[in-house]
C-alpha positions in Angstrom: -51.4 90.7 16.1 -48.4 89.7 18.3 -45.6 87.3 17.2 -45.9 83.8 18.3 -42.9 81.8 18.9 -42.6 78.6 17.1 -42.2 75.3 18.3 -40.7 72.5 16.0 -42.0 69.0 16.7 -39.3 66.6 15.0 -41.2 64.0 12.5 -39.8 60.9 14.9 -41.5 62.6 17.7 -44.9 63.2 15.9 -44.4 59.2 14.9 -43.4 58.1 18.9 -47.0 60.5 19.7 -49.0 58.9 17.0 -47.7 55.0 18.5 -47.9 55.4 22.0 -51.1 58.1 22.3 -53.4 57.8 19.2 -52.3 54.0 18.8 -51.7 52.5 21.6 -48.7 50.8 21.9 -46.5 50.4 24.8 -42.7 51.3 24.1 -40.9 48.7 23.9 -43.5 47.8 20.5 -43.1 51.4 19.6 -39.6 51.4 19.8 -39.6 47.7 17.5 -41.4 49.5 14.7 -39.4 52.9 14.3 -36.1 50.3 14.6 -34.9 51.9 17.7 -34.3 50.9 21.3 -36.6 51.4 24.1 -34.5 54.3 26.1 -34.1 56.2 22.9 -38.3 56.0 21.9 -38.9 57.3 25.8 -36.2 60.2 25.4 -38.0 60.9 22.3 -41.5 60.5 23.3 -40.7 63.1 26.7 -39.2 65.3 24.2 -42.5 65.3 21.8 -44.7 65.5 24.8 -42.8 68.3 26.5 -43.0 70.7 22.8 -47.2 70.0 22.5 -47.8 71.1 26.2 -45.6 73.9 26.5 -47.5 75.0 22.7 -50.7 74.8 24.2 -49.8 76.4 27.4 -47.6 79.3 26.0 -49.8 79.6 22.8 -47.3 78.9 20.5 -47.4 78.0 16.8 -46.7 74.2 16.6 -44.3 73.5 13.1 -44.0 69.8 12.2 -41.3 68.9 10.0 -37.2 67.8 10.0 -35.4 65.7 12.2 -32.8 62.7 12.3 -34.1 59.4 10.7 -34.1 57.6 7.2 -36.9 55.9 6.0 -36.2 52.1 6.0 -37.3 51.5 2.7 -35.0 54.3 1.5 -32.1 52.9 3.6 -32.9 49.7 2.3 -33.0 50.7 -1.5 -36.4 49.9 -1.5 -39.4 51.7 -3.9 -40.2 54.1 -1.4 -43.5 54.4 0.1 -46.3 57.1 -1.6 -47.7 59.9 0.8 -51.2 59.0 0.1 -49.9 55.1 0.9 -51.0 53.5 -2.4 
């Protein structure tokens, strides 16, 4: 079995995918709800989009995880929110 190389997709990438792909939403929307502005959600979004394809094409593993953002309940010393979402 041969050695795949790893790709890390950030979580605030999987999150600009999820908005703008599986949701719908246009950017500047997307960019409201993660509390960032518009340029930064597209830089981020090109960024997510450019680790899936080059995954697919190259065969590589695909590792979710890490990144630079805060929860906003966290940040605002709120309960924060469960996993599950209950």
């Amino acid at each position: 079995m041969r050695h795949l190389q790893i790709i890390t997709l950030k979580d605030e990438e999987l999150e600009a995918l999820s908005l703008t792909d599986c949701q719908g939403l246009d950017h500047e929307a997307a960019a409201a709800l993660m509390n960032i502005s518009r340029s930064t959600f597209s830089r981020i979004l090109a960024q997510a989009r450019t680790s899936v394809a080059t995954a697919l094409v190259e065969g590589a593993a695909l590792k979710i995880g890490g990144g630079d953002f805060q929860h906003v309940a966290e940040e605002a010393g709120a309960e924060p929110i469960p996993e599950n979402g209950k």
